[in-house]
C-alpha positions as CSV (number, residue, x, y, z in Angstrom):
1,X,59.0,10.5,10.6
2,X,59.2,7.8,13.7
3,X,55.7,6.1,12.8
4,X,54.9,6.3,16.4
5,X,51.1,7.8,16.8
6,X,51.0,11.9,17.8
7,X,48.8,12.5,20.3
8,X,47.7,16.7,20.6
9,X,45.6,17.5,23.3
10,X,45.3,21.1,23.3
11,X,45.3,21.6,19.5
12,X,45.5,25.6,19.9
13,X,48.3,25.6,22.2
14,X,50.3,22.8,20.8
15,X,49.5,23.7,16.9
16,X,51.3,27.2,17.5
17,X,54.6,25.7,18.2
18,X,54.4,24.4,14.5
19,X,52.4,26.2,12.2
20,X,51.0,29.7,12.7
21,X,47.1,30.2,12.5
22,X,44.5,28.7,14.5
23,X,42.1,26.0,12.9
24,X,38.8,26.9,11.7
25,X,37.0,23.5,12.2
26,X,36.9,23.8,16.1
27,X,38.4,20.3,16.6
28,X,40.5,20.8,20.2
29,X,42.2,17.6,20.2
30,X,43.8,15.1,17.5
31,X,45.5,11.6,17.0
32,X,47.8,11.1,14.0
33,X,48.4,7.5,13.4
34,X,50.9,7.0,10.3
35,X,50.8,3.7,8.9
36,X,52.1,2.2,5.5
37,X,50.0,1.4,2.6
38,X,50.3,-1.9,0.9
39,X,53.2,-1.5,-1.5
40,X,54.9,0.7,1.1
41,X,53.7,4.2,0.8
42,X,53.4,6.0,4.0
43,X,50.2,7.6,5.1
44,X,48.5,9.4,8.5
45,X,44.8,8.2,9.6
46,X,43.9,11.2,11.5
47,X,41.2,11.2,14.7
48,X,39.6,14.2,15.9
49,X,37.4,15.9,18.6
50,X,35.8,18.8,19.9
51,X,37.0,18.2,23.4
52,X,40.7,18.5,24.7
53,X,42.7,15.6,25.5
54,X,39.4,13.2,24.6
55,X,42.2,10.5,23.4
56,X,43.8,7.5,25.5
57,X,46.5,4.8,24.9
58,X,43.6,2.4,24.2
59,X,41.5,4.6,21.3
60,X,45.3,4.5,20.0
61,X,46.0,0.2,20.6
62,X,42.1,-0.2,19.3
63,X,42.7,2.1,16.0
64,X,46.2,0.5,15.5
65,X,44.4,-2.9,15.3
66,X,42.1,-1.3,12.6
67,X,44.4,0.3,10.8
68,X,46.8,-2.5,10.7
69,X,43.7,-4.3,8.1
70,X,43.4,-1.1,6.7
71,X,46.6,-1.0,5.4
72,X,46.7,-4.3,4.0
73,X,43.5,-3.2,1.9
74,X,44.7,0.2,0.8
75,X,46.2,0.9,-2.4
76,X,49.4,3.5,-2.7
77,X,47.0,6.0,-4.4
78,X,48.0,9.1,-3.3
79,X,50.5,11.1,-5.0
């Protein structure tokens, strides 16, 4: 875990390399953003689209900025 955002462009081509199976929901490309909740819990906000390689570096510095209040807000639910 580096808690640097993943960009995937090509979901089908770069999804193989890690897990076998292609995904049913037709989303082409993804941003993973991991972030930690407020007592220190790790978690991912995930971004997807139909399109490939639909992200940039700003969607990521725009969603960071979000996600850095999100965090401060969200409770270490998850278990």
């Amino acid at each position: 875990v580096t808690g640097k955002p993943i960009f995937i462009d090509d979901y089908n081509k770069e999804a193989s390399q890690y897990i076998t199976g292609k995904s049913k929901r037709g989303y082409a490309s993804r941003m993973l953003l991991p972030f930690q909740q407020k007592k220190g819990t790790m978690a991912v906000f995930c971004v997807y689209n139909k399109k490939k390689a639909m992200f940039s570096q700003r969607d990521s510095t725009l969603l960071q900025i979000l996600i850095s209040f999100l965090s401060v807000s969200t409770k270490d639910e998850l278990k």
